[in-house]
N, C-alpha and C positions, 0 to 999 in steps of 0.2 A: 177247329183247326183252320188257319188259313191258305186257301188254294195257291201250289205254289206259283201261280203267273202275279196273283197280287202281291205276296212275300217281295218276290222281282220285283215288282214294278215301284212298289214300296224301297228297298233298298237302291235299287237305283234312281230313283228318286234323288233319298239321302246322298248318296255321292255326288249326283249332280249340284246340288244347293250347300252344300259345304264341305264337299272334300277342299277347294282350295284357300279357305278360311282353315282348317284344320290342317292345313301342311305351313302356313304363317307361321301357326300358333306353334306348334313339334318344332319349327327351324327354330324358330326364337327358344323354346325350351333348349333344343337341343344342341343349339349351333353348328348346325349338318346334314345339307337337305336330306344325303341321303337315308340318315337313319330316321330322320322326320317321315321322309318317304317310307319308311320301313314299319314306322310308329301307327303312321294313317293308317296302312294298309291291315294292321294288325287290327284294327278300332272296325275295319268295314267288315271282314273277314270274320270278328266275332259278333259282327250285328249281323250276318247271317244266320247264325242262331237262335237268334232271336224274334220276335214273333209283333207286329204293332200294340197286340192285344195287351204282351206280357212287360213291354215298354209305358204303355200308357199315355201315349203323347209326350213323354219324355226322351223322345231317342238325341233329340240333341244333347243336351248336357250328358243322356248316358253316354255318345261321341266320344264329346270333352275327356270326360272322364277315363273311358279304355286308355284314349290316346293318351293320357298325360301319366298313365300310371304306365303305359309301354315305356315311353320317355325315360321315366325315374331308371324302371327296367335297365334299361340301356343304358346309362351314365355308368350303371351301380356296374356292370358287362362291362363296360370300356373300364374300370379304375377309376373313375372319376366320381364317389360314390361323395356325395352333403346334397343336403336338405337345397330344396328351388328357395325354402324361404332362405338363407344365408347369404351373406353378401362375400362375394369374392375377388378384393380390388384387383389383386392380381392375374385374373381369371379375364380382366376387363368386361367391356359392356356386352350383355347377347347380341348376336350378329343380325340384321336386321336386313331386308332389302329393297330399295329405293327401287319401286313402280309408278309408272305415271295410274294416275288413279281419275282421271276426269275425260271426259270424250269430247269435250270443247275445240273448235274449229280454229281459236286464237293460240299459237303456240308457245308467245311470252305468258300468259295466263297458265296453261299448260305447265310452262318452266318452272313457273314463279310457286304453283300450286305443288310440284312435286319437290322443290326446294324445301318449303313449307312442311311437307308431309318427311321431306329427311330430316330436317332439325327436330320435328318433334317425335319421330321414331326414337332420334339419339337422346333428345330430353327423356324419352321414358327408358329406354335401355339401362339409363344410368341409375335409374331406381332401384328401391329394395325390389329382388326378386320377384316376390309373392304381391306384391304393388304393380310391380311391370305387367305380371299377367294378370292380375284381377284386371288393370284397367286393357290389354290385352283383352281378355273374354268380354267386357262390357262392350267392348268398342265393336266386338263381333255381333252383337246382338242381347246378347244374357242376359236374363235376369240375375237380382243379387242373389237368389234363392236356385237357381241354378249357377252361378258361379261357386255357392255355396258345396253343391253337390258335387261341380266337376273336383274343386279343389279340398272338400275333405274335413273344409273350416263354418265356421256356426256361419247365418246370415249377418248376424250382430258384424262381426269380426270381417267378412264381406265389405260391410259397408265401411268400415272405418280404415281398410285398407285402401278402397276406392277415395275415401274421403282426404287422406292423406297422401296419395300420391296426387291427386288431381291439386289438393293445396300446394305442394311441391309444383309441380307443372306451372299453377295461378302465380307462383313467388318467384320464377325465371325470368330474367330481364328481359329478354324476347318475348316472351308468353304476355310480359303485361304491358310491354309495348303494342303487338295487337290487339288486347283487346282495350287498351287506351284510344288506339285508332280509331277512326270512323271505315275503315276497311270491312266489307259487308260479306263474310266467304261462307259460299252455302254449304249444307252439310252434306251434298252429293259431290261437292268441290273438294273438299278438306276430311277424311275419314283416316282416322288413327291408325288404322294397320288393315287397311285394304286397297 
């Protein structure tokens, strides 16, 4: 049994290193911070529960996982009950939110990078669902074997979701105008959804 000052410190831990990675992720499911906020908190609350021992070095994707099945939870609560993989033109794109994302000292760089970082927010928003988030979770860090487990789908199927939205993303006139460029953006400059 683990003494409870390390359980704590363990757990807070976890909240410090990806509660706000995992309140992106619930807004973008949910489209509303606050039930995103409602989502996370649900996800930290039952990894109190739980034990590092009984996780196994898996507590992140187990994270993922609580929170996104709070999510479903909650849509299915509101009346808004279909599948994340489904596409709902009507429903429009998941709501997304433009943060400067680089610590750089040049402000048009700054601009130019968080311009950058909204078009391709809205390039992936407009994806199939279960596309938006796979590449959503990768961009957070995941593996396809953990996206696998947040999202419920074999790794096979992981990867061929990742596979085709990122071809999507490579087939966008913008997308291949960059990387047609000689424009050199580092990847602490340019992050998907952070």
């Amino acid at each position: 049994m683990d003494p409870p000052g390390d359980r704590q410190r363990w757990v807070l831990g976890l909240v410090a290193t990806h509660e706000r990675a995992l309140l992106r992720y619930a807004t973008r499911l949910l489209g509303d911070a606050d039930r995103a906020c409602d989502a996370v908190q649900h996800a930290f609350v039952e990894l109190c529960a739980q034990s590092p021992a009984a996780l196994d070095g898996k507590a992140v994707p187990w994270l993922y996982r609580v929170c996104r099945n709070r999510a479903i939870d909650l849509l299915r609560q509101a009346g808004r009950e279909r599948g994340l993989d489904e596409v709902h033109p009507e429903a429009g794109p998941m709501r997304t939110t433009a943060e400067p994302v680089t610590r750089e000292a040049d402000p048009a760089a700054r601009v130019e990078s968080a311009d950058l970082v909204g078009h391709l927010r809205a390039l992936i928003a407009k994806l199939p669902r279960l596309q938006a988030e796979t590449l959503d979770l990768w961009s957070a860090g995941l593996s396809y074997r953990e996206i696998a487990t947040v999202t419920g789908k074999t790794e096979g199927h992981v990867r061929v979701l990742a596979h085709r939205g990122l071809s999507t993303l490579r087939a966008h006139p913008l997308i291949r105008d960059l990387l047609a460029s000689s424009i050199t953006v580092s990847p602490a400059t340019v992050e998907v959804h952070r």
